[in-house]
PDB file of N, CA, C, O and CB in Angstrom:
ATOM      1  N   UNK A   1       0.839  -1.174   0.000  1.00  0.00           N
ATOM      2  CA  UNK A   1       0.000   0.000   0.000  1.00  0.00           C
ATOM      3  C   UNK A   1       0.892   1.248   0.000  1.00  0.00           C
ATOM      4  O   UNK A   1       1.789   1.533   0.793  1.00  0.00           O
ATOM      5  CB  UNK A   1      -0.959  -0.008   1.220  1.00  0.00           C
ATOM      6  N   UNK A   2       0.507   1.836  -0.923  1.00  0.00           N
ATOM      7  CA  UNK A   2       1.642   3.316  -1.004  1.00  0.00           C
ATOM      8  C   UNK A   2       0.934   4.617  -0.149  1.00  0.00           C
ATOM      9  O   UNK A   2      -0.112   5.143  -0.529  1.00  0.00           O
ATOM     10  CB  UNK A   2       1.871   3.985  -2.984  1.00  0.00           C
ATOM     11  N   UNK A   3       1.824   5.124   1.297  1.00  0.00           N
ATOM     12  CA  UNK A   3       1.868   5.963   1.602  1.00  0.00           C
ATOM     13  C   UNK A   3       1.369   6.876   1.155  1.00  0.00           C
ATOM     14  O   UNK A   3       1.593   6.992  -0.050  1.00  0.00           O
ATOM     15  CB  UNK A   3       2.543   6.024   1.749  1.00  0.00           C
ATOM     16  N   UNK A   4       0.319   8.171   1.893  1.00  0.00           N
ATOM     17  CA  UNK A   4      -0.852   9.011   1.464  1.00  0.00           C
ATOM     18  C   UNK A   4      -0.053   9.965   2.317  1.00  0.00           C
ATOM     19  O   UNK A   4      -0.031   9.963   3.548  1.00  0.00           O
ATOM     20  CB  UNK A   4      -2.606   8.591   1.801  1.00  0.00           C
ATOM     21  N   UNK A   5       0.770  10.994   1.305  1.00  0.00           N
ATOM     22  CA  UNK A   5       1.332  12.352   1.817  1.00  0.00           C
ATOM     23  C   UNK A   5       0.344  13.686   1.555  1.00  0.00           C
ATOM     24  O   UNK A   5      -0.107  14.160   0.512  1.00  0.00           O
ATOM     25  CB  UNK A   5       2.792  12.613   1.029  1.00  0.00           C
ATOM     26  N   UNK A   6       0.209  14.071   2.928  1.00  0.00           N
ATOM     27  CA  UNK A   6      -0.419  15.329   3.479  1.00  0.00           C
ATOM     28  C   UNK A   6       0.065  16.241   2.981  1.00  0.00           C
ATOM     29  O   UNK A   6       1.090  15.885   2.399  1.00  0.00           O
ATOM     30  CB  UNK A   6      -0.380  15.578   4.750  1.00  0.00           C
ATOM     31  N   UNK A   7      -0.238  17.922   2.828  1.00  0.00           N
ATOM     32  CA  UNK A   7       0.088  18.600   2.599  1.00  0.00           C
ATOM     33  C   UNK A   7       0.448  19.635   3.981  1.00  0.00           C
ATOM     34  O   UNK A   7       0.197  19.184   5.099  1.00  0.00           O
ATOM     35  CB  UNK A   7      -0.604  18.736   1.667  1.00  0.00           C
ATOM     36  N   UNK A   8       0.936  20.782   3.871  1.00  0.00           N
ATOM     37  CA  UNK A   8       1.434  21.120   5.472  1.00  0.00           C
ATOM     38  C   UNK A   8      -0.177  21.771   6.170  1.00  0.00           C
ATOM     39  O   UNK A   8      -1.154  22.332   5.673  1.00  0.00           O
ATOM     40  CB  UNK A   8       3.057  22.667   5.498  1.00  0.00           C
ATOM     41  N   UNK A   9       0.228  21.310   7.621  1.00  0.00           N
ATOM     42  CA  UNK A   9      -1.016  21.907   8.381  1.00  0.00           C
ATOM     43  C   UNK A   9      -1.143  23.284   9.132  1.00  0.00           C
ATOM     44  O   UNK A   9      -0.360  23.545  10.045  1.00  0.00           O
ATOM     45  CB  UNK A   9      -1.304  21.014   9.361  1.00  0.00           C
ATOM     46  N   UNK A  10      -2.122  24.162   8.752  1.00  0.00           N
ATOM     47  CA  UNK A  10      -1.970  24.890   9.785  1.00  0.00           C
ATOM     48  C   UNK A  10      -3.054  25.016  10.937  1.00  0.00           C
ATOM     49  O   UNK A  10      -4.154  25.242  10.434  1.00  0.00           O
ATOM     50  CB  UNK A  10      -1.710  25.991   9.279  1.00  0.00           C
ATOM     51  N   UNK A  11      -3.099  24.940  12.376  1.00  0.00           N
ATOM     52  CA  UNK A  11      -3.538  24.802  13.231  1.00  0.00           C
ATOM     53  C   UNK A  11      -3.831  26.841  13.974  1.00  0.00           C
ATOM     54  O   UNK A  11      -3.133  27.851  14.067  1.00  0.00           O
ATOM     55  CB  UNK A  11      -2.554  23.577  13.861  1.00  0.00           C
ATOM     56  N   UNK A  12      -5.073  26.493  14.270  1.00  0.00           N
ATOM     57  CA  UNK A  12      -5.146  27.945  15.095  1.00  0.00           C
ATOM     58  C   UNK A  12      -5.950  27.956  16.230  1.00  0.00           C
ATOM     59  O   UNK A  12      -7.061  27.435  16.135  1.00  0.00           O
ATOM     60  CB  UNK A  12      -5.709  29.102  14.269  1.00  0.00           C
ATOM     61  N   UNK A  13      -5.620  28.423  17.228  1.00  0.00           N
ATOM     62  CA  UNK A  13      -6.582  28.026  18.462  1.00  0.00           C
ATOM     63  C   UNK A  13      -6.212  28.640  19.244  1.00  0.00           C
ATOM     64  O   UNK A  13      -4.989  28.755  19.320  1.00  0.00           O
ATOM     65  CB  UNK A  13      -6.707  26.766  18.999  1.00  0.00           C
ATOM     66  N   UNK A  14      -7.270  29.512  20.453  1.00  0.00           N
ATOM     67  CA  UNK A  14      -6.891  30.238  21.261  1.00  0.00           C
ATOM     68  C   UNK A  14      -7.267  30.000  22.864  1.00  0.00           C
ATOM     69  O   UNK A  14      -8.232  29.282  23.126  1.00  0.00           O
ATOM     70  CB  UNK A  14      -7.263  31.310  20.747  1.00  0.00           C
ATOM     71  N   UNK A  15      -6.508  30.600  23.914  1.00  0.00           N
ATOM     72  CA  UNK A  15      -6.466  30.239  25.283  1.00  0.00           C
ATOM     73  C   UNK A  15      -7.482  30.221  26.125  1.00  0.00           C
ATOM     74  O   UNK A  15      -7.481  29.881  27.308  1.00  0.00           O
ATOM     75  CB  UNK A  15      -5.731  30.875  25.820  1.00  0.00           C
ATOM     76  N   UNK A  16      -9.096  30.926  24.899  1.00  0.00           N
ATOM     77  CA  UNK A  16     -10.101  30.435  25.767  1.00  0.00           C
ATOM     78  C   UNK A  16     -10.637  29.330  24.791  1.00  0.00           C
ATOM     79  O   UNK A  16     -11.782  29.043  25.140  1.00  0.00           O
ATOM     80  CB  UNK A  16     -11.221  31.595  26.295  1.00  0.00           C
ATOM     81  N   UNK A  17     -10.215  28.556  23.630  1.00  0.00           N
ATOM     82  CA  UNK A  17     -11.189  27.721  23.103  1.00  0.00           C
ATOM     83  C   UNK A  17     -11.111  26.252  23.797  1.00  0.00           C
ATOM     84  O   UNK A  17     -10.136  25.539  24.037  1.00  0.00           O
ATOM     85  CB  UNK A  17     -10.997  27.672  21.556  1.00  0.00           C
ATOM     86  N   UNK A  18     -12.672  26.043  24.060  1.00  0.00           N
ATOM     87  CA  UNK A  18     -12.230  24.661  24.409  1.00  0.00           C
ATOM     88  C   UNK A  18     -11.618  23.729  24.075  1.00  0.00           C
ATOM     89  O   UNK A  18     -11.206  22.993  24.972  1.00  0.00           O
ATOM     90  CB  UNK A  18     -12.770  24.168  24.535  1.00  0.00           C
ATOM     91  N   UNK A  19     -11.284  23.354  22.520  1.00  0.00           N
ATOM     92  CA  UNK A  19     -10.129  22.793  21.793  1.00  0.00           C
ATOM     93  C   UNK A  19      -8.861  22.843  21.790  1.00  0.00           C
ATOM     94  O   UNK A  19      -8.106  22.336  20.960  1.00  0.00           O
ATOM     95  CB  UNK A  19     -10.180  22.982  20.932  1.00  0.00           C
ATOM     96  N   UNK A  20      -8.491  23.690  23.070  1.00  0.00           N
ATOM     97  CA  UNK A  20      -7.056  24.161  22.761  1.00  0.00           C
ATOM     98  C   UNK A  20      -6.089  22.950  22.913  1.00  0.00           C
ATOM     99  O   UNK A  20      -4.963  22.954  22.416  1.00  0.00           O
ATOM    100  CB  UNK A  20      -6.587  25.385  23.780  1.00  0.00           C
ATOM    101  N   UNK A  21      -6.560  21.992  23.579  1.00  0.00           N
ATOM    102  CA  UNK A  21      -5.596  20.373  24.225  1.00  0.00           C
ATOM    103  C   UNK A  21      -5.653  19.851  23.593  1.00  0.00           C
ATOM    104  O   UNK A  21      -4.722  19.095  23.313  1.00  0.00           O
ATOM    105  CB  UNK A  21      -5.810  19.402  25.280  1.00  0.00           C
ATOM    106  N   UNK A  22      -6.675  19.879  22.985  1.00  0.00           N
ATOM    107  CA  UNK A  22      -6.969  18.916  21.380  1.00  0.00           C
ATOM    108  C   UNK A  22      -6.270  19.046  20.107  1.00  0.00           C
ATOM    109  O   UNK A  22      -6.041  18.212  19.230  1.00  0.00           O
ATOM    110  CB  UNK A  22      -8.350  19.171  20.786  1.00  0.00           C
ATOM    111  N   UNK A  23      -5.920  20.557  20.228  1.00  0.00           N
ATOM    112  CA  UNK A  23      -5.182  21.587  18.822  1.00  0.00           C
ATOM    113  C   UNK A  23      -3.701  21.199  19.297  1.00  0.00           C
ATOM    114  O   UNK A  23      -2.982  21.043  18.310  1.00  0.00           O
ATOM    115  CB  UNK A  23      -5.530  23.798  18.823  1.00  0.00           C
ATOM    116  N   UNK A  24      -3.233  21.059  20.136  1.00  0.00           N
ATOM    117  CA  UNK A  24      -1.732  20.596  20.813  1.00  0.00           C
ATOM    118  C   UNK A  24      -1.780  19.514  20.167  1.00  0.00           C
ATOM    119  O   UNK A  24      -1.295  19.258  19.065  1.00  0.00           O
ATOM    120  CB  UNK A  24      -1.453  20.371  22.505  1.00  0.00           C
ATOM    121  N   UNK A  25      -2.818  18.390  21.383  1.00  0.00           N
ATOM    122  CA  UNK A  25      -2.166  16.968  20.910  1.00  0.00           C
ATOM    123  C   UNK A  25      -2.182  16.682  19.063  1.00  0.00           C
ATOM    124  O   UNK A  25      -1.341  15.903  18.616  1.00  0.00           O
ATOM    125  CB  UNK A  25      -3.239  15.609  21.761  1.00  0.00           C
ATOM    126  N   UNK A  26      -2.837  17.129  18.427  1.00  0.00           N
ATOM    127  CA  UNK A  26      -3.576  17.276  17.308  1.00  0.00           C
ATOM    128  C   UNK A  26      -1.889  17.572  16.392  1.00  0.00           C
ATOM    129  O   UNK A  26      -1.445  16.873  15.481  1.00  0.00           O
ATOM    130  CB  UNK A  26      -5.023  18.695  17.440  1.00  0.00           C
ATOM    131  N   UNK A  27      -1.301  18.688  16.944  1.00  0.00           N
ATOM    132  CA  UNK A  27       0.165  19.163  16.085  1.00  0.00           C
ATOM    133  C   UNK A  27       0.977  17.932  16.333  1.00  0.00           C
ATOM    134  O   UNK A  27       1.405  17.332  15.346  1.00  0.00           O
ATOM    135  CB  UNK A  27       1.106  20.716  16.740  1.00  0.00           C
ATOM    136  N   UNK A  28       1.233  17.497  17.496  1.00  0.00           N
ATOM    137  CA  UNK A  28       2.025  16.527  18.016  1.00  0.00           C
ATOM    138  C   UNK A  28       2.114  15.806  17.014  1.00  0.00           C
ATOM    139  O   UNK A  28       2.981  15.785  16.141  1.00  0.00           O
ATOM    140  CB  UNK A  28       1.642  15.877  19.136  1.00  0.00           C
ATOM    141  N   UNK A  29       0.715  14.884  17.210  1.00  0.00           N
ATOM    142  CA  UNK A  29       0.612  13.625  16.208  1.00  0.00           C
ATOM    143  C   UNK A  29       1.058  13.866  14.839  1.00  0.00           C
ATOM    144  O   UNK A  29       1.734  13.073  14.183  1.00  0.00           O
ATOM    145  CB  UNK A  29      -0.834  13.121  16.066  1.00  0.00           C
ATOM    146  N   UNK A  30       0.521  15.339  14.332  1.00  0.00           N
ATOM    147  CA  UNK A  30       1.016  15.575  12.917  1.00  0.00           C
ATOM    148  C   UNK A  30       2.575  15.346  12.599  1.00  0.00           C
ATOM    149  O   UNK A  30       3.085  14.579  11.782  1.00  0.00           O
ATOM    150  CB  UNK A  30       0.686  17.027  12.566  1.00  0.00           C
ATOM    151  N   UNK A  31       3.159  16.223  13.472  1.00  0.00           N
ATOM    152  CA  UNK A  31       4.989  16.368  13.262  1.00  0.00           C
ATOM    153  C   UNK A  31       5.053  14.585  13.713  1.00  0.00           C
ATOM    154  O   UNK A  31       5.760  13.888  12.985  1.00  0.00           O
ATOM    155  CB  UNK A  31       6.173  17.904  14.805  1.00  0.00           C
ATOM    156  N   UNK A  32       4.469  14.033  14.653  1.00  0.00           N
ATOM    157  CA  UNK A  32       5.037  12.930  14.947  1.00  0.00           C
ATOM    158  C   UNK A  32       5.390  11.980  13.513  1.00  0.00           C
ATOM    159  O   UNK A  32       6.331  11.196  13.388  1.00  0.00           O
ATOM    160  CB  UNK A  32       4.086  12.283  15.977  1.00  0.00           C
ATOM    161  N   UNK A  33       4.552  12.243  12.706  1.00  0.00           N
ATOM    162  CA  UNK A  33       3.942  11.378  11.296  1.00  0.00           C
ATOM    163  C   UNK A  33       4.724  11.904  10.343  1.00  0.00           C
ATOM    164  O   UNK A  33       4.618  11.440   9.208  1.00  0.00           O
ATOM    165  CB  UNK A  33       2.261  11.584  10.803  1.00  0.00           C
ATOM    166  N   UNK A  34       5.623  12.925  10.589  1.00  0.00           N
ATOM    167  CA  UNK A  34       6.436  13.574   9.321  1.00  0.00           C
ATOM    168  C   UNK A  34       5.401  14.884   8.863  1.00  0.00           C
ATOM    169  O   UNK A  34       5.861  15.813   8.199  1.00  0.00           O
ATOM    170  CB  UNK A  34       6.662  12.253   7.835  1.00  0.00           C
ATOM    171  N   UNK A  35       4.257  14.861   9.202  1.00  0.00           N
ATOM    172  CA  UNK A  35       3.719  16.301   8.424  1.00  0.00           C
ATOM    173  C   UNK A  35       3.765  17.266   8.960  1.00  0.00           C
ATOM    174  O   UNK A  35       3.473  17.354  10.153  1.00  0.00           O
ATOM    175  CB  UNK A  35       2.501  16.451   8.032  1.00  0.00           C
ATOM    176  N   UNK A  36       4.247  18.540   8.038  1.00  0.00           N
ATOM    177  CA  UNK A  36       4.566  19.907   8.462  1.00  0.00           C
ATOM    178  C   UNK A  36       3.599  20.375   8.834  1.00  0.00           C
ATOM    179  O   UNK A  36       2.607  20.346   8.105  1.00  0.00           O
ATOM    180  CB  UNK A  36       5.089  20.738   7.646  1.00  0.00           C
ATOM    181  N   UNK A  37       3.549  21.057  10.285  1.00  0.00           N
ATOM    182  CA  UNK A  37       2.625  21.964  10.767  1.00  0.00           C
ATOM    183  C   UNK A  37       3.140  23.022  11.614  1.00  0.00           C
ATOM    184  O   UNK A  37       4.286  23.250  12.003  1.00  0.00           O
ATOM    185  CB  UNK A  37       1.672  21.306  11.426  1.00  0.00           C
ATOM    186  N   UNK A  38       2.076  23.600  11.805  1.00  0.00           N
ATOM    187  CA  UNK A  38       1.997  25.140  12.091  1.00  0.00           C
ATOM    188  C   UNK A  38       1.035  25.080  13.320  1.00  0.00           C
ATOM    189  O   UNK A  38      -0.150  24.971  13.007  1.00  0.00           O
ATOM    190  CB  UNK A  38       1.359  26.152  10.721  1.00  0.00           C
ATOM    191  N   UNK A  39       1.380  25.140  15.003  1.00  0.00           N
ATOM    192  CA  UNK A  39       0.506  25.468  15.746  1.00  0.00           C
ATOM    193  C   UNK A  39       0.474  27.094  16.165  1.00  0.00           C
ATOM    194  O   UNK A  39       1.560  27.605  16.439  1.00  0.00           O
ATOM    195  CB  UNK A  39       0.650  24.576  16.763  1.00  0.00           C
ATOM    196  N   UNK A  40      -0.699  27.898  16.223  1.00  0.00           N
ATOM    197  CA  UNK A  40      -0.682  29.067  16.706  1.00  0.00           C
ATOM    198  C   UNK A  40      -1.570  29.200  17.948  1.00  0.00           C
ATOM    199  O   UNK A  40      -2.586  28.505  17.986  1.00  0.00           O
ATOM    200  CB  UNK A  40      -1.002  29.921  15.701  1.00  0.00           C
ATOM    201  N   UNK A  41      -1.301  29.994  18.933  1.00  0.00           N
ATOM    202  CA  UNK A  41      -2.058  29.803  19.533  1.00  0.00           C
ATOM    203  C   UNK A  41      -2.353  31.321  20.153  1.00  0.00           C
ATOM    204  O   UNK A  41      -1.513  31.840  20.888  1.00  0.00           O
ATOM    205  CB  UNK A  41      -1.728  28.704  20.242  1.00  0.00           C
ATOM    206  N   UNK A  42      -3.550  31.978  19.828  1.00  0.00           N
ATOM    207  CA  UNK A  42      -4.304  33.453  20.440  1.00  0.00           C
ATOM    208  C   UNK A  42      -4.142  33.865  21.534  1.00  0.00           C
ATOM    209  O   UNK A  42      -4.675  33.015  22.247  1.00  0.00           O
ATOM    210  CB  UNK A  42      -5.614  33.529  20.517  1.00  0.00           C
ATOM    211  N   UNK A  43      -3.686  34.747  22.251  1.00  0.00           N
ATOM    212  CA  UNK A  43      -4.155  35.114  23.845  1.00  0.00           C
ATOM    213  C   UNK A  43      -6.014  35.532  23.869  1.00  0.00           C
ATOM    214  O   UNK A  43      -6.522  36.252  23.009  1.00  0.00           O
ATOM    215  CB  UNK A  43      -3.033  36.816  24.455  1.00  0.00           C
ATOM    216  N   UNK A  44      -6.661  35.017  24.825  1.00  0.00           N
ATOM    217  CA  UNK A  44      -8.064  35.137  24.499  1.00  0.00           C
ATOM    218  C   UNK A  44      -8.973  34.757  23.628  1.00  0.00           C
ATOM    219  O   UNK A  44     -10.158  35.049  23.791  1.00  0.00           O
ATOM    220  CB  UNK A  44      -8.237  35.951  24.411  1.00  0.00           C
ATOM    221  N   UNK A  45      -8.532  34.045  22.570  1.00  0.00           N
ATOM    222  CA  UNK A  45      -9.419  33.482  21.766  1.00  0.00           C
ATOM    223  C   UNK A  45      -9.948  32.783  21.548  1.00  0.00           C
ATOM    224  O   UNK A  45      -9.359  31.893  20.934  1.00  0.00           O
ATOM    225  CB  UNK A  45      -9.380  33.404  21.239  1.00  0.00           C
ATOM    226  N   UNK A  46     -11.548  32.538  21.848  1.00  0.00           N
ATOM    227  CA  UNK A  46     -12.291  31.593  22.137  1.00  0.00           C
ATOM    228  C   UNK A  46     -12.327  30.680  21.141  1.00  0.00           C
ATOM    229  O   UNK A  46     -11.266  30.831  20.536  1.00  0.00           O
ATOM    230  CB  UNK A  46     -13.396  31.988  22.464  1.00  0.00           C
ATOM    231  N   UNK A  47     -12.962  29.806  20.625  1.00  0.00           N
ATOM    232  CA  UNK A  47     -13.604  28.640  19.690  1.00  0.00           C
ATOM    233  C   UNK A  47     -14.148  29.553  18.749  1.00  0.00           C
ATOM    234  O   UNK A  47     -14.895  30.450  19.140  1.00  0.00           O
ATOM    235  CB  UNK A  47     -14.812  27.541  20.379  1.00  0.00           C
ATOM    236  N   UNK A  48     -13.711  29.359  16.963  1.00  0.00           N
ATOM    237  CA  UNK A  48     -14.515  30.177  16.300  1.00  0.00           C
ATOM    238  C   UNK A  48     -14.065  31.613  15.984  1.00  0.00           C
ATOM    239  O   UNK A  48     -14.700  32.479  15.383  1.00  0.00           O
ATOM    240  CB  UNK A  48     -15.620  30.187  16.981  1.00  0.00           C
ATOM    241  N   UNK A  49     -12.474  31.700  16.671  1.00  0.00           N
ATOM    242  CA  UNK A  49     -12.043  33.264  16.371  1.00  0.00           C
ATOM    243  C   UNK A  49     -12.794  34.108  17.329  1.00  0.00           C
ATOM    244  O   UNK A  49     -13.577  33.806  18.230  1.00  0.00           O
ATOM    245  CB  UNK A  49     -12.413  33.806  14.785  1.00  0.00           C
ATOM    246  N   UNK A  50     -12.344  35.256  16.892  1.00  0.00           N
ATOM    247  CA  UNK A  50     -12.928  36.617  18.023  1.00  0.00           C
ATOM    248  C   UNK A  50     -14.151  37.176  17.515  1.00  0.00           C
ATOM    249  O   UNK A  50     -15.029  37.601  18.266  1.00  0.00           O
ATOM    250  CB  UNK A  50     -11.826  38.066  18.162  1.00  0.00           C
ATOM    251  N   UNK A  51     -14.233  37.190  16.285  1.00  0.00           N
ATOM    252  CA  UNK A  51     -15.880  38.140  15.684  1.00  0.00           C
ATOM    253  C   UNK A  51     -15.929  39.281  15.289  1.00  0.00           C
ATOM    254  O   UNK A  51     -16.681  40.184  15.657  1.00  0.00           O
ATOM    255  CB  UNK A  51     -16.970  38.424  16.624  1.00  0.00           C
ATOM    256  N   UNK A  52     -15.068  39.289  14.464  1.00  0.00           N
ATOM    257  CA  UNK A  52     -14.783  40.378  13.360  1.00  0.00           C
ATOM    258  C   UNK A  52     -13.944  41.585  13.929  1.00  0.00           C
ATOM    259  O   UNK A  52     -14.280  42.769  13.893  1.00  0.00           O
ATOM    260  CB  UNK A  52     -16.213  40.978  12.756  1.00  0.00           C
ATOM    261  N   UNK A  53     -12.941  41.129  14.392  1.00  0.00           N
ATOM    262  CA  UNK A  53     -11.939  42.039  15.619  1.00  0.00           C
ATOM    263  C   UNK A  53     -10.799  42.144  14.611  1.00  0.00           C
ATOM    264  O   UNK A  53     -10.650  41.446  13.608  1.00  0.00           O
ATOM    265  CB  UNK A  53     -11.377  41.096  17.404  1.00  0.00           C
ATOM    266  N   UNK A  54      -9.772  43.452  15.187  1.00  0.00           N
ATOM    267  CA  UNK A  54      -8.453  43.844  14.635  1.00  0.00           C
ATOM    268  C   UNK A  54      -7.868  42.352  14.749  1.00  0.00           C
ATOM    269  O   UNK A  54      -7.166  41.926  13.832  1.00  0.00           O
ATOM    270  CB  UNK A  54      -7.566  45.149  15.541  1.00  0.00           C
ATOM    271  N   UNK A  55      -8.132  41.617  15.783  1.00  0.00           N
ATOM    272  CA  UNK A  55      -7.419  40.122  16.187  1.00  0.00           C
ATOM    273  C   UNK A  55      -7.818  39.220  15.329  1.00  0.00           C
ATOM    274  O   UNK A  55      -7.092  38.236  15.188  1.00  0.00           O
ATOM    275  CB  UNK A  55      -7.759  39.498  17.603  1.00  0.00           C
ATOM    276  N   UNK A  56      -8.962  39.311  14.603  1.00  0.00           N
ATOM    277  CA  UNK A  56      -9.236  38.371  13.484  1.00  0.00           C
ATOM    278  C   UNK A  56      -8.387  38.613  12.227  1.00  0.00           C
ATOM    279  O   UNK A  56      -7.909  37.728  11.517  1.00  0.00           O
ATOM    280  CB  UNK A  56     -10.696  38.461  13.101  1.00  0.00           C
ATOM    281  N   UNK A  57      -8.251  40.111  12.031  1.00  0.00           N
ATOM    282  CA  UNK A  57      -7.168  40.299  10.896  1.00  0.00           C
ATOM    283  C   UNK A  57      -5.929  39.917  11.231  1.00  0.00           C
ATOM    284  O   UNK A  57      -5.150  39.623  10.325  1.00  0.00           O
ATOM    285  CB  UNK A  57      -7.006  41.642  10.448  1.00  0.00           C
ATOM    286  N   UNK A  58      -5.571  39.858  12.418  1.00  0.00           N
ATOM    287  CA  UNK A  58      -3.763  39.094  12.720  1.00  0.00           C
ATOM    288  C   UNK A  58      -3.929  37.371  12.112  1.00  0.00           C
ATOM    289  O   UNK A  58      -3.256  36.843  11.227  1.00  0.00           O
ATOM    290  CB  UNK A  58      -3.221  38.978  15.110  1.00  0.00           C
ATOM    291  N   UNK A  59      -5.302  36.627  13.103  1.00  0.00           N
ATOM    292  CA  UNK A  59      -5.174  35.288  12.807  1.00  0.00           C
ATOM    293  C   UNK A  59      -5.117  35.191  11.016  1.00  0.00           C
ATOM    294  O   UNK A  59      -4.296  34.411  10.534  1.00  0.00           O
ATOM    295  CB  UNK A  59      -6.511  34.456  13.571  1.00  0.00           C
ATOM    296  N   UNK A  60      -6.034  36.026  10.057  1.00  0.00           N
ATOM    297  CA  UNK A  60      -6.088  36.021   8.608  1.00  0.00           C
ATOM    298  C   UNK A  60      -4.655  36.225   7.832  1.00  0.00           C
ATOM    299  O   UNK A  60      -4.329  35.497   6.894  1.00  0.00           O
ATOM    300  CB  UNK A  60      -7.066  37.142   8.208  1.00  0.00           C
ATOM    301  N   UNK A  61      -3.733  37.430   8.388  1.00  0.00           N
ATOM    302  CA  UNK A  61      -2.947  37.367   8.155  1.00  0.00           C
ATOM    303  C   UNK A  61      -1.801  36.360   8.446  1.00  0.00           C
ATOM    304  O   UNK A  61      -0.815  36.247   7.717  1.00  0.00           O
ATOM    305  CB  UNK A  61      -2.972  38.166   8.284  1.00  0.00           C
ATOM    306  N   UNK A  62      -2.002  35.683   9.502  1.00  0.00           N
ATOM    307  CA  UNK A  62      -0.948  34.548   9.537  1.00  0.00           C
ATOM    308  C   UNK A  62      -1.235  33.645   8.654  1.00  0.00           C
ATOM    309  O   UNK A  62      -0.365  33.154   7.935  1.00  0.00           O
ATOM    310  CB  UNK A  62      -0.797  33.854  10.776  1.00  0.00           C
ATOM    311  N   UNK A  63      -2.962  33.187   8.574  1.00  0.00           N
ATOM    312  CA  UNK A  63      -3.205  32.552   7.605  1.00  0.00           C
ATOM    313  C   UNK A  63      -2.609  32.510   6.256  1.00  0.00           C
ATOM    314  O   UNK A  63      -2.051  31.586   5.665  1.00  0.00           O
ATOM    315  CB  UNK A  63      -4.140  32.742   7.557  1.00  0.00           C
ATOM    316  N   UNK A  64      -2.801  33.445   5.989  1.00  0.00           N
ATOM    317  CA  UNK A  64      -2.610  34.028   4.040  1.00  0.00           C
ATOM    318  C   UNK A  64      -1.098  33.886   4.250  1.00  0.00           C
ATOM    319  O   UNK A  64      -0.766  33.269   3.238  1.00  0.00           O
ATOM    320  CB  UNK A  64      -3.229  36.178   3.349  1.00  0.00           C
ATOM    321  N   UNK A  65      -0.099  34.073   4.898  1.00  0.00           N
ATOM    322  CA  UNK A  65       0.986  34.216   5.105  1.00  0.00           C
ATOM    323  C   UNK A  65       1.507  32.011   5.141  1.00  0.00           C
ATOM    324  O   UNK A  65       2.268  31.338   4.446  1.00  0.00           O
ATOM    325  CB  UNK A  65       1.052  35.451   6.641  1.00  0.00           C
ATOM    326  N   UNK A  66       1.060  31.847   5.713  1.00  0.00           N
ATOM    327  CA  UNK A  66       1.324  30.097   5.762  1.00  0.00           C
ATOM    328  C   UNK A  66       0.836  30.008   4.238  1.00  0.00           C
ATOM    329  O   UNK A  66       1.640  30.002   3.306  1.00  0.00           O
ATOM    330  CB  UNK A  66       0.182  28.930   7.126  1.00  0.00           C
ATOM    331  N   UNK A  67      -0.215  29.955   4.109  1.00  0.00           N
ATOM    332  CA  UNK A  67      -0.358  29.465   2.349  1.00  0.00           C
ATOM    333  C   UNK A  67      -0.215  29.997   1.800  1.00  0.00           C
ATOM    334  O   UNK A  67      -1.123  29.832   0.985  1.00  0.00           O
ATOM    335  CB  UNK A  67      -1.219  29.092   1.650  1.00  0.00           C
ATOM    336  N   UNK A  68       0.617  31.041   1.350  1.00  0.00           N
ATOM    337  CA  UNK A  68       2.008  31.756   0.767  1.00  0.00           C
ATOM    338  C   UNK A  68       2.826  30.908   0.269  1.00  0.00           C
ATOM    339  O   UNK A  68       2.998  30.566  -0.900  1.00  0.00           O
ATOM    340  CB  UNK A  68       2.852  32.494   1.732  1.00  0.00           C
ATOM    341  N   UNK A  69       3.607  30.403   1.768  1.00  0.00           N
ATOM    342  CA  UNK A  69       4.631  29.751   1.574  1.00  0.00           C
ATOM    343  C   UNK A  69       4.277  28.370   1.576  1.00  0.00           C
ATOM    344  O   UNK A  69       5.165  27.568   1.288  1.00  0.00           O
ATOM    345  CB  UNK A  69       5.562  30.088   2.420  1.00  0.00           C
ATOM    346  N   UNK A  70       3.179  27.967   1.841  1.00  0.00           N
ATOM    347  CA  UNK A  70       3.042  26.392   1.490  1.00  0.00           C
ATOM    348  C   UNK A  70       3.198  25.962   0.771  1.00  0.00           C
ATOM    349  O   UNK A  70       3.934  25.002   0.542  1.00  0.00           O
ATOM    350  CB  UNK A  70       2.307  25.819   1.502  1.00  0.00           C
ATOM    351  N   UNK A  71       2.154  26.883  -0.211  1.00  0.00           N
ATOM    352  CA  UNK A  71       1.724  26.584  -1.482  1.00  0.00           C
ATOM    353  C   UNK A  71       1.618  27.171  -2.381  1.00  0.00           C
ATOM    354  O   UNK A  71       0.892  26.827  -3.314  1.00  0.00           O
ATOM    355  CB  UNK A  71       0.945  26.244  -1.553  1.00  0.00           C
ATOM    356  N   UNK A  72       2.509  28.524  -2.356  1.00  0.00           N
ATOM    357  CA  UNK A  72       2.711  29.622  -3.020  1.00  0.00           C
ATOM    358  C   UNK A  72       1.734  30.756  -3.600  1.00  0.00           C
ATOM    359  O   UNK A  72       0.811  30.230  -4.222  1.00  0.00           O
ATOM    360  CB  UNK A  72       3.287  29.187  -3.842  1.00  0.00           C
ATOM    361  N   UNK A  73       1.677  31.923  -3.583  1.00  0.00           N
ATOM    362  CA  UNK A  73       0.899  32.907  -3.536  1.00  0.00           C
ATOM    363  C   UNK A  73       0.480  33.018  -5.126  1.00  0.00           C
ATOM    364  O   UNK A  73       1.306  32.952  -6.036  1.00  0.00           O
ATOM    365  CB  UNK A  73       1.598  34.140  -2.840  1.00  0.00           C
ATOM    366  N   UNK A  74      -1.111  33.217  -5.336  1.00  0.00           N
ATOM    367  CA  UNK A  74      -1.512  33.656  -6.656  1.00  0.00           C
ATOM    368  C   UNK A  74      -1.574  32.684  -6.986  1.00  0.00           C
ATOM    369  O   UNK A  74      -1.906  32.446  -8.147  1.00  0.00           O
ATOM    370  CB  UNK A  74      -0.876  34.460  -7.472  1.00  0.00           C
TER     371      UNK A  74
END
């Protein structure tokens, strides 16, 4: 059976979402497996992002910025 390669991950999650242990163990396993990832993690940011905050344009911009370089821009 031939090996099914991922493309890189990016992970985002903040210090109030309830997912945040999940978004950890979640990177772990990835790097554990060889796939490139990206954990970030918000001060204050609940489940779902903030809600249309200056802080949503930081998480967007990291975004657009990872699949840039993932997978190249344009």
């Amino acid at each position: 059976m031939k090996a099914c390669r991922y493309p890189p991950v990016f992970l985002k999650t903040g210090t109030r979402d309830l997912f945040l242990s999940n978004t950890a163990r979640m990177h772990r396993r990835l790097l554990a497996h060889g796939i490139p990832a990206q954990l970030h993690v918000w001060e204050a940011m609940p489940h779902g992002d903030f809600g249309d905050t200056p802080e949503d344009e930081e998480v967007n911009a990291a975004m657009q910025t990872f699949m840039d370089r993932a997978w190249g821009s344009g």
